[in-house]
C-alpha positions in Angstrom: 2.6 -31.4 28.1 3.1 -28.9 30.8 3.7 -25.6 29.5 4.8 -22.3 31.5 4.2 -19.0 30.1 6.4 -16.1 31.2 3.0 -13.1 30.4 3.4 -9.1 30.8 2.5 -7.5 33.7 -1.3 -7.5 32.5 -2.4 -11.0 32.2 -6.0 -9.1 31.1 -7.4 -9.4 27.5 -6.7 -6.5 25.9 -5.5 -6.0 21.7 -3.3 -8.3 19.4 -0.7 -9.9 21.4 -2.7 -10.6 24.4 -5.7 -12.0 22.6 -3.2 -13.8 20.5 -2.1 -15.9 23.5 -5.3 -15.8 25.5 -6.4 -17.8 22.7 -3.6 -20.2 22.3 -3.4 -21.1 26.3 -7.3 -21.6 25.6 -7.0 -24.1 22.9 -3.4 -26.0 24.3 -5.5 -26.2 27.4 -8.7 -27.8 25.6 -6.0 -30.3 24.1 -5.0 -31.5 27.1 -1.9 -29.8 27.7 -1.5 -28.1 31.4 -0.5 -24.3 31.3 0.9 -21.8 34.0 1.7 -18.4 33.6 4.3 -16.6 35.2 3.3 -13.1 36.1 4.0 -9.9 38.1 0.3 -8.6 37.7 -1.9 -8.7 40.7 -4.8 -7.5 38.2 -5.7 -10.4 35.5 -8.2 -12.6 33.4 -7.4 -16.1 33.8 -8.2 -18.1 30.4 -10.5 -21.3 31.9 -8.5 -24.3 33.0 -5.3 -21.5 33.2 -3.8 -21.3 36.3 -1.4 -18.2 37.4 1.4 -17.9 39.4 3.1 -14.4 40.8 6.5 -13.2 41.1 7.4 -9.7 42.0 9.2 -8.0 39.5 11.1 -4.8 39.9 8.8 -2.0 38.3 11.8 0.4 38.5 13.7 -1.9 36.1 10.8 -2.8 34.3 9.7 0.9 33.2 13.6 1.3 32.3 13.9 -1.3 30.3 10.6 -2.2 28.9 11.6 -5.9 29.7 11.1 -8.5 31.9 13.1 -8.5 35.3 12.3 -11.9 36.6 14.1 -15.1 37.6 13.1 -18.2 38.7 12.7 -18.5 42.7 15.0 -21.8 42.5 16.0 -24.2 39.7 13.7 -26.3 40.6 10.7 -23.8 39.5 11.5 -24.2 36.1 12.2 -27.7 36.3 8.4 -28.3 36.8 7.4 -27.8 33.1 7.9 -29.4 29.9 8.6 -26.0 27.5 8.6 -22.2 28.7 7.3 -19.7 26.5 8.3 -16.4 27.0 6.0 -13.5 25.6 8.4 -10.7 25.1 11.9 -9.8 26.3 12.9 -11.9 29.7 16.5 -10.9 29.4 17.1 -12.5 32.8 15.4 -15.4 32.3 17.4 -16.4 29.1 20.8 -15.1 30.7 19.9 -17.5 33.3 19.1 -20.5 31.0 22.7 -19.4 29.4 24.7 -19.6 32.9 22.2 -22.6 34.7 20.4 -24.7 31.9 17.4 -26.0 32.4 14.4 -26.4 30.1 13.5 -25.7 26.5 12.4 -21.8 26.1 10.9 -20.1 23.2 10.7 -16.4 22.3 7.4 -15.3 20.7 7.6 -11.9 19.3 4.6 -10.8 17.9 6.5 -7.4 16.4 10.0 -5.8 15.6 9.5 -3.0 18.1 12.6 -1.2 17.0 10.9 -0.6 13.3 7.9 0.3 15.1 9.5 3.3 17.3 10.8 4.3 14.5 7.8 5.0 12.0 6.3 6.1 14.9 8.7 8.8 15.6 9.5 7.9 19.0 12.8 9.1 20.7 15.9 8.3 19.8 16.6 6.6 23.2 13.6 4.5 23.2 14.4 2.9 19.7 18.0 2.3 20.6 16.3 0.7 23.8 14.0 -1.5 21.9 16.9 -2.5 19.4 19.3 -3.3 22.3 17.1 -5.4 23.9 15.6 -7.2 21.2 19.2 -8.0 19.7 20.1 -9.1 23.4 17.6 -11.6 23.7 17.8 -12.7 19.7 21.4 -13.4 21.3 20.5 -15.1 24.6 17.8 -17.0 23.2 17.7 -20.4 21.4 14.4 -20.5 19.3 12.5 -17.2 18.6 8.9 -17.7 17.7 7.7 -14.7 14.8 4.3 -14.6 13.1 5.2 -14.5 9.3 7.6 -14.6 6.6 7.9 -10.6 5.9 8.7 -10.2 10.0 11.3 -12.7 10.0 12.7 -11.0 7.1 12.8 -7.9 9.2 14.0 -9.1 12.2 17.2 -11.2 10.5 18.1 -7.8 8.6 18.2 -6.1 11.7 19.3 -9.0 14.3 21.3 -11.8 12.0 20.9 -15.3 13.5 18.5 -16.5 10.6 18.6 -20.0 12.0 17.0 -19.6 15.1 13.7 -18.1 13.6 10.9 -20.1 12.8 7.4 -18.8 11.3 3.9 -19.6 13.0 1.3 -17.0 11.9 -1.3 -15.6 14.2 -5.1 -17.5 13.7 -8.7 -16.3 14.9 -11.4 -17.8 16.9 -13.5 -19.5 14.1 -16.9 -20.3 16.5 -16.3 -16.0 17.4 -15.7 -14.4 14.2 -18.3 -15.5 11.5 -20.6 -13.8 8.8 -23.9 -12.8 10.4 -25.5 -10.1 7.7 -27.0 -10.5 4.2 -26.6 -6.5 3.5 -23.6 -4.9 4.1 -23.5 -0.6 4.4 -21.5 1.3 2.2 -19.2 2.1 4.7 -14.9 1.5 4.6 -13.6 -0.2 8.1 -10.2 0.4 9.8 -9.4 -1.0 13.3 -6.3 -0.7 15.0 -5.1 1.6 17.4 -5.0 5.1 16.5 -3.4 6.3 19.5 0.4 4.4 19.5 0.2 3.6 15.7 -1.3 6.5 13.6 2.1 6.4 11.5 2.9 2.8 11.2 -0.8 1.6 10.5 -0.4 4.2 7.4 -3.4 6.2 8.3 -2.9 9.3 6.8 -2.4 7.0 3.9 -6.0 5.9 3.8 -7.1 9.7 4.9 -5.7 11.1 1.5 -7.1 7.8 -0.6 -10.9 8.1 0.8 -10.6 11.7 0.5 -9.9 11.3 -3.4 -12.8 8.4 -3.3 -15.4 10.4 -1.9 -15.6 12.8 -4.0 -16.9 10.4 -6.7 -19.1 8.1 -3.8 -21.5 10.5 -2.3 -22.8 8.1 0.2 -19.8 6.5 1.5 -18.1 6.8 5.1 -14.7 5.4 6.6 -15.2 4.3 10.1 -12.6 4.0 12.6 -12.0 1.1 15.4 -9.7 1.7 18.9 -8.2 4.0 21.0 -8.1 7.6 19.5 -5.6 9.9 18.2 -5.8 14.1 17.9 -4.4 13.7 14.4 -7.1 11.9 13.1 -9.6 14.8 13.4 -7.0 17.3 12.6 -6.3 15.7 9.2 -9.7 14.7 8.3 -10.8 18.2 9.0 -8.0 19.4 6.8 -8.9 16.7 3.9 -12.7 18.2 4.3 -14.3 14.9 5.1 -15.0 15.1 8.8 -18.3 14.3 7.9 -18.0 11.1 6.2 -15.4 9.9 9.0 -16.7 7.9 12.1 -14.6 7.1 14.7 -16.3 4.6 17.1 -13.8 3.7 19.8 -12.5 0.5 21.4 -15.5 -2.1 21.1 -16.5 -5.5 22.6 -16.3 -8.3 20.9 -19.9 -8.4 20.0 -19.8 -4.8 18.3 -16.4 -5.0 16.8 -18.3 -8.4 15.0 -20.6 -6.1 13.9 -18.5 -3.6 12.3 -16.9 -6.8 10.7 -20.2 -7.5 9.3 -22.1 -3.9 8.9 -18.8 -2.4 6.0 -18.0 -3.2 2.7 -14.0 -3.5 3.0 -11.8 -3.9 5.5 -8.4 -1.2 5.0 -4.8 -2.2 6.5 -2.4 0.3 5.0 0.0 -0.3 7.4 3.8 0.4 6.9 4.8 -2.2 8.9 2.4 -4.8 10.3 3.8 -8.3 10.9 0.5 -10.6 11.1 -2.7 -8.5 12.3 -5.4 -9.9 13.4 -7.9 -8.0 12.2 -7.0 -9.2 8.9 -8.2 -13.1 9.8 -10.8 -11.6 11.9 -11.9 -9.8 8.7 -11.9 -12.8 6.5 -13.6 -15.2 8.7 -16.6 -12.8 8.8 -16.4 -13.0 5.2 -15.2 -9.4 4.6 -12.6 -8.5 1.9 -9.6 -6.5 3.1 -6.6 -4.1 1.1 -3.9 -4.4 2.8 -0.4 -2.5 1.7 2.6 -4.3 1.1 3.9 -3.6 4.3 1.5 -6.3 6.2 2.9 -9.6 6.7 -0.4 -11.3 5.9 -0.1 -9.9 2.2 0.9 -13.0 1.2 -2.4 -15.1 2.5 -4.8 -12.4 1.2 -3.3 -13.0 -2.7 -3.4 -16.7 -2.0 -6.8 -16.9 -0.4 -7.7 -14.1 -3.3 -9.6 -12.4 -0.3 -9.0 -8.5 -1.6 -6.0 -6.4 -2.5 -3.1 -5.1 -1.8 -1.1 -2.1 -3.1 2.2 -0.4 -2.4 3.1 1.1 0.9 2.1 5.1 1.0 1.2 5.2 -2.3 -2.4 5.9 -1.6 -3.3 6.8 -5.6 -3.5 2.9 -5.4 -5.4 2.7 -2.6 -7.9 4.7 -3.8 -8.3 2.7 -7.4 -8.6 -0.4 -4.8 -11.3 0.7 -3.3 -13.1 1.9 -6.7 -12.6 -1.8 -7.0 -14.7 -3.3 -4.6 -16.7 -0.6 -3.1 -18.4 0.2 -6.6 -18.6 -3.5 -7.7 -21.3 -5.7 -5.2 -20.3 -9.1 -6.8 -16.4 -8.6 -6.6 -16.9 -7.8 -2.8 -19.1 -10.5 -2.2 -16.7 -13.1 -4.1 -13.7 -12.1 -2.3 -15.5 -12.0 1.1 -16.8 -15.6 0.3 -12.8 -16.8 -0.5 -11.7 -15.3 2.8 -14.1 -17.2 4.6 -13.5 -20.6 3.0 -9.7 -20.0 3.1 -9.6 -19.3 7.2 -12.1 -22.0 8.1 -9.6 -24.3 5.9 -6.6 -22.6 7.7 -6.8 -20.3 9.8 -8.5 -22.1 13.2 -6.4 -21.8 16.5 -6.5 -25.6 16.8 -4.5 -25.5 13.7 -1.7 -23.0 15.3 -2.0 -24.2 18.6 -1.2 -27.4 17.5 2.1 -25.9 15.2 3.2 -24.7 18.4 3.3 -28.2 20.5 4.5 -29.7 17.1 7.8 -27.3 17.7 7.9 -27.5 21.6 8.3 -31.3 21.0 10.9 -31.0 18.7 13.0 -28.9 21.3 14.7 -25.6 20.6 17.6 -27.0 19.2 16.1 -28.7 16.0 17.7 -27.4 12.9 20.0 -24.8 14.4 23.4 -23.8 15.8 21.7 -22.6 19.4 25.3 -20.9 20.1 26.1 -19.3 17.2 25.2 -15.0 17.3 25.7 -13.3 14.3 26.7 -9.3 14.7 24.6 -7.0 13.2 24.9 -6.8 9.4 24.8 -3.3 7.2 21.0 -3.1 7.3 21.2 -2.8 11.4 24.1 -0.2 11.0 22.3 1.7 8.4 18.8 1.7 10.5 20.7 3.1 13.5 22.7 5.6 11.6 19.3 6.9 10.1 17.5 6.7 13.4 19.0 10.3 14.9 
């Protein structure tokens, strides 16, 4: 199969979404499958076997809209490949595919950015941007691609058009991410980045819970993962635990595997989270996670039984769940051990990648009205009215 993917401006790994589909070209490629990317970056990391191809794109529009501005150079272009999977917003592209045809494309959204503004307190004209443009191409498009059941949930709430939504969730690199320490510290692990999503990744959340643990686990720290963020020293400073409170930065791969495999727990309290990796990253290293409600991989931690979860913000919870397992060796280690068994069953990229050529060979109009756009519903109307 010849597959074209339409990539952001910086083809270069980088966090979530980027390693998400560095990973999948990597394995379609090791199938057999031939993959281009389509790309306005002159700066990139080319996956092996990955070829790249550049357009210019118009960085005036694109720092307006926070979209794609690309089209195809000729009809023809597009004709070359089997599928086209577009990794974000291509307005044009899909306004195109409206007006000319031409072949099957898929939306992957690997987050509902308007809810993400939002928690995040950005301004009110960047999340009426995000919402505009993700309802125009949920509109333009004719099979969008999210990464589990609780974001689909959010994104028909918001958007409507329930039928063009299918579900593949994120996986992790298996061979990459696997146990590599008999002892594990006493230490509590976070990773995300602290800098864009302080609010949303419910940190001050897990601040208040730890606070209320340490007083009771003397030797105990919390160590923080990615970029960094003021507040996290300003809070932890009011709290009175800057001195149990690491933060360590962005990491390679071979030390963020260590932090994997050096704590105790693994802590998600995000607000909204649709399918994190760090949670599969977590598990395959055999590390038990808590998770809040709010993450879209709550549902495979209770049936892997791989750790806990508790309710969004409530971090009372949070702190009994880590009385759990940081005070109780054997529960750790049995929940680690389930994780690990669960995403070496079902978790492998082969397994996702190949969900992915499973749906590209079915065609984007499988099982749905492609035409049909359904106007935003009272949830959308209330979120907006809220978000001033």
């Amino acid at each position: 199969m010849r597959i074209c993917v339409i990539f952001p401006t910086n083809l270069a790994l980088g966090e979530g979404p980027n390693r998400v589909d560095h990973d999948l070209m990597r394995t379609w490629q090791e199938s057999g499958n031939e993959v281009t990317v389509m790309t306005g970056s002159p700066v990139r990391t080319e996956p092996p076997g990955v070829r790249a191809r550049f357009s210019v794109l118009n960085r005036f529009l694109f720092r307006l809209l926070r979209s794609y501005v690309w089209l195809p150079r000729s009809g023809g272009e597009l004709e070359e490949y089997d599928v086209i999977v577009d990794v974000g917003r291509t307005l044009t592209l899909h306004l195109y595919q409206r007006v000319f045809g031409g072949r099957p494309a898929f939306v992957q959204f690997h987050q509902n950015m308007y809810m993400a503004d939002r928690i995040n307190g950005r301004t009110f004209v960047s999340r009426i941007r995000s919402f505009a443009l993700d309802y125009l191409t949920i509109s333009l498009a004719r099979k969008l691609i999210v990464v589990s059941e609780a974001h689909k949930k959010s994104m028909v709430a918001l958007y409507g058009n329930e039928e063009k939504f299918v579900v593949i969730p994120n996986g992790v690199s298996l061979p990459e991410f696997k146990r590599s320490r008999k002892t594990r510290s006493n230490s509590i692990l976070f990773v995300g980045n602290l800098s864009v999503h302080f609010a949303s990744k419910g940190v001050p959340t897990l601040l208040k819970a730890f606070s209320a643990f340490a007083m009771t686990s003397k030797d105990c720290t919390l160590v923080f993962v990615g970029k960094a963020n003021p507040k996290l020293g300003a809070m932890c400073e009011e709290l009175g635990i800057s001195e149990r409170v690491r933060h360590v930065g962005v990491l390679d791969k071979a030390a963020l595997l260590e932090q994997y495999n050096r704590a105790r727990v693994l802590v998600l309290p995000s607000i909204m989270d649709a399918d994190p990796l760090v949670v599969k990253e977590a598990m395959a290293c055999g590390l038990p996670v808590i998770v809040s409600d709010g993450v879209g991989s709550k549902d495979m931690v209770e049936a892997a039984n791989a750790g806990m979860t508790f309710p969004v913000n409530d971090h009372v919870s949070l702190r009994s769940c880590l009385e759990a397992i940081m005070n109780d060796e054997t529960f750790a280690s049995v929940l680690g051990n389930n994780g690990r068994v669960y995403a070496e069953g079902k978790l492998g990229w082969d397994k996702v990648a190949q969900d992915y050529l499973e749906l590209f060979k079915s065609g984007p109009e499988a099982g749905s009205e492609p035409h049909r756009t359904v106007p935003i519903g009272p949830i959308a109307a209330q979120a907006l009215r809220t978000t001033g």
